[in-house]
C-alpha positions in Angstrom: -11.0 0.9 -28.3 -7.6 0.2 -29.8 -5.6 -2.6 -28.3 -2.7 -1.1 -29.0 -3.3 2.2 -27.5 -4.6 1.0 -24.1 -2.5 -2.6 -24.2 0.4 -1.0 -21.7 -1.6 0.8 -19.3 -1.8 -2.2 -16.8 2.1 -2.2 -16.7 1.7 1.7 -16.9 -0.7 1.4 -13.5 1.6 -1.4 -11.6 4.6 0.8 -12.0 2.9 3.9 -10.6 1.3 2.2 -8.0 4.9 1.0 -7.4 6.6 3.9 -7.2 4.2 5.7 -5.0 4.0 3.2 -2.5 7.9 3.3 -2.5 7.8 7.1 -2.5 6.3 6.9 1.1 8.2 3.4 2.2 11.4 5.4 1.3 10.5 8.2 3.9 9.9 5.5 7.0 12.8 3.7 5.9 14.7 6.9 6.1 13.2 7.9 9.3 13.9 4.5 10.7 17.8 4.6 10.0 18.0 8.4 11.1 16.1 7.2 14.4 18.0 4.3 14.8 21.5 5.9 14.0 22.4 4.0 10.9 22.0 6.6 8.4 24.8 8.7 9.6 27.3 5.5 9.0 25.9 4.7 5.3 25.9 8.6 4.9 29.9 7.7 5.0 29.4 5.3 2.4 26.7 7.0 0.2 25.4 10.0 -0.3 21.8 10.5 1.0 20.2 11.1 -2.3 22.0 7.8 -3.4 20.5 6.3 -0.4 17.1 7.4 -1.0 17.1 6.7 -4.8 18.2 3.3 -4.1 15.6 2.4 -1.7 13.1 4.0 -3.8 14.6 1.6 -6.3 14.7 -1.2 -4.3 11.5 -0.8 -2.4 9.7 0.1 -6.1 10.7 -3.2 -7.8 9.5 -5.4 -4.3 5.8 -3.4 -5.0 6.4 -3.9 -8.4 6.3 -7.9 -8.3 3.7 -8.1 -5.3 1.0 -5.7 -7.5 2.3 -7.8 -10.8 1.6 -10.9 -9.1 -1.8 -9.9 -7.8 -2.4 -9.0 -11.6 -1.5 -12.7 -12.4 -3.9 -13.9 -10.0 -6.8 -11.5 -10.7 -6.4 -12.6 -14.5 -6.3 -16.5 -13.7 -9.7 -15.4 -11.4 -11.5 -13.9 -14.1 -10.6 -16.3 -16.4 -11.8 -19.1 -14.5 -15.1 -17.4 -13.3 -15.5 -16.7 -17.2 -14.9 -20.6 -18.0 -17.0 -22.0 -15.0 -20.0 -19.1 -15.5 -20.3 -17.8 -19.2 -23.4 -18.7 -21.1 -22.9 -21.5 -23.5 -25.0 -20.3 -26.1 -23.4 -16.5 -26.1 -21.2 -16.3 -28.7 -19.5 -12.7 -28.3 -16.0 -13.1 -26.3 -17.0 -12.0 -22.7 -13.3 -11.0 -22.1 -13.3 -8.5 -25.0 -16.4 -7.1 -23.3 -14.3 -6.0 -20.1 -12.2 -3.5 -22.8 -11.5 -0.1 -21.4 -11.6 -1.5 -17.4 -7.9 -0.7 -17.9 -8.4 3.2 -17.3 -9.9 2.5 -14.0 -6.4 1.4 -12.5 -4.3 3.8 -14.6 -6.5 6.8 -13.3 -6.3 5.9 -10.0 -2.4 4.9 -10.2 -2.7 8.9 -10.9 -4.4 10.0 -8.2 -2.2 7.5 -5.7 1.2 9.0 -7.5 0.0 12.5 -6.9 -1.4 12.2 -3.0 1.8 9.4 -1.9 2.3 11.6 1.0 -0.9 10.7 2.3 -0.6 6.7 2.5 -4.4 6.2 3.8 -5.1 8.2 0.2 -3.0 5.8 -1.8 -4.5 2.7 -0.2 -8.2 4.0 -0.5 -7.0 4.8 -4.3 -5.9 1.3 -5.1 -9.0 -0.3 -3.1 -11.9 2.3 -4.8 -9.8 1.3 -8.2 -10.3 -2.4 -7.3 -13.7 -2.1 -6.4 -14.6 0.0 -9.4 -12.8 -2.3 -12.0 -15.1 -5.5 -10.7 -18.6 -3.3 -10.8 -17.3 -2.1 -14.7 -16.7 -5.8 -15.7 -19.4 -7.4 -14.3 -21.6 -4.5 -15.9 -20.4 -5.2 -19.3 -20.7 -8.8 -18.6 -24.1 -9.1 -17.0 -25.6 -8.8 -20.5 -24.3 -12.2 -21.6 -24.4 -14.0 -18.3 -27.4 -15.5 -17.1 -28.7 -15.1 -13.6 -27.2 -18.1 -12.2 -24.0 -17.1 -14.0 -24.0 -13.6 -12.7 -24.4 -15.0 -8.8 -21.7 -17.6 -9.8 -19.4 -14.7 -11.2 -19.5 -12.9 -8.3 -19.7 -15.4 -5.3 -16.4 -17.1 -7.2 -14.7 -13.3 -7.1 -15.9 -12.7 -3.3 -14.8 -16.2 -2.1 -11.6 -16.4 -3.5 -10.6 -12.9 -2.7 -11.4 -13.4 0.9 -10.0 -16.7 1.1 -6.9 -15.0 0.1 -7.0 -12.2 2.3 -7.5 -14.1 5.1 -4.8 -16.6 4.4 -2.4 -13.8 4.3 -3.7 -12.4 7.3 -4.3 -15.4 9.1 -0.6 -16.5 8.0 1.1 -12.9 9.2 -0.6 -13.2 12.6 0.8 -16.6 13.1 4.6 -15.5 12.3 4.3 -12.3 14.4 2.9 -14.5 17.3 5.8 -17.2 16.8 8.4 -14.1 16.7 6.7 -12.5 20.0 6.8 -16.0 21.3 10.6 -16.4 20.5 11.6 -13.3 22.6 13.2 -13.7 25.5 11.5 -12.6 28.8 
């Protein structure tokens, strides 16, 4: 597959994954300030389709460095699963074997831009597209991995991901508690 060609469709993916999870943040946003009575004072200020552009701008570029960031990480990850597990004696490039894993996120950057009302759809989109990605590449990999390597490749993907999900998790759930904890009684 030509480089070239399929090179920009990881930016391609982060931006529509950006823009359709700030397609449906814009519309609680707006339903929060129209509930709470502040969109009819910035209406003074602003039009409301200069309101909604710029959060859709706003709320697009915050998506748009979380997913870019979780790129960075993810690449870091499989590069050092590919140092600490590839064979020593294989001497194809295991990273050139993952070629093409690229559609994966750019098809389902798709399917989340076209179903953003549906924010359960865009989620399940971005997770199947996650999941989907790690089967493909450790597929094409599994040929020049051995056994041990495989087990190694995966366990170092599962316990890192989790690890990080549950730090964030575990790191939310302590702020909200401080935050309830803060309110007066």
């Amino acid at each position: 597959m030509n480089r070239y060609l399929t090179g920009h469709l990881p930016l391609i993916s982060i931006f529509l994954f950006s823009l359709s999870f700030a397609l449906y943040g814009q519309g609680l946003v707006i339903d929060w300030l129209e509930q709470n009575g502040i969109l009819d004072g910035m209406a003074d200020l602003l039009s409301i389709n200069e309101i909604r552009i710029g959060l859709i701008l706003v709320l697009m570029l915050l998506f748009f460095m979380i997913f870019s960031a979780l790129k960075l990480i993810a690449d870091t990850v499989n590069s050092l699963s590919f140092l600490f597990f590839s064979s020593k004696t294989d001497e194809s490039n295991s990273w050139s074997k993952t070629e093409g894993s690229q559609w994966i996120y750019f098809i389902g950057s798709i399917l989340a831009l076209v179903l953003h009302p549906f924010i359960i759809v865009v989620l399940l989109a971005f997770l199947i597209a996650s999941f989907a990605y790690i089967v493909f590449v450790v597929y094409r990999i599994a040929e020049s991995l051995t056994i041990p390597g495989l087990i190694g490749f995966i366990c170092f993907h599962l316990f890192f991901w989790a690890a990080f999900l549950f730090t964030i998790l575990f790191v939310l759930f302590r702020l909200y508690n401080t935050f309830i904890a803060s309110l007066p009684l």
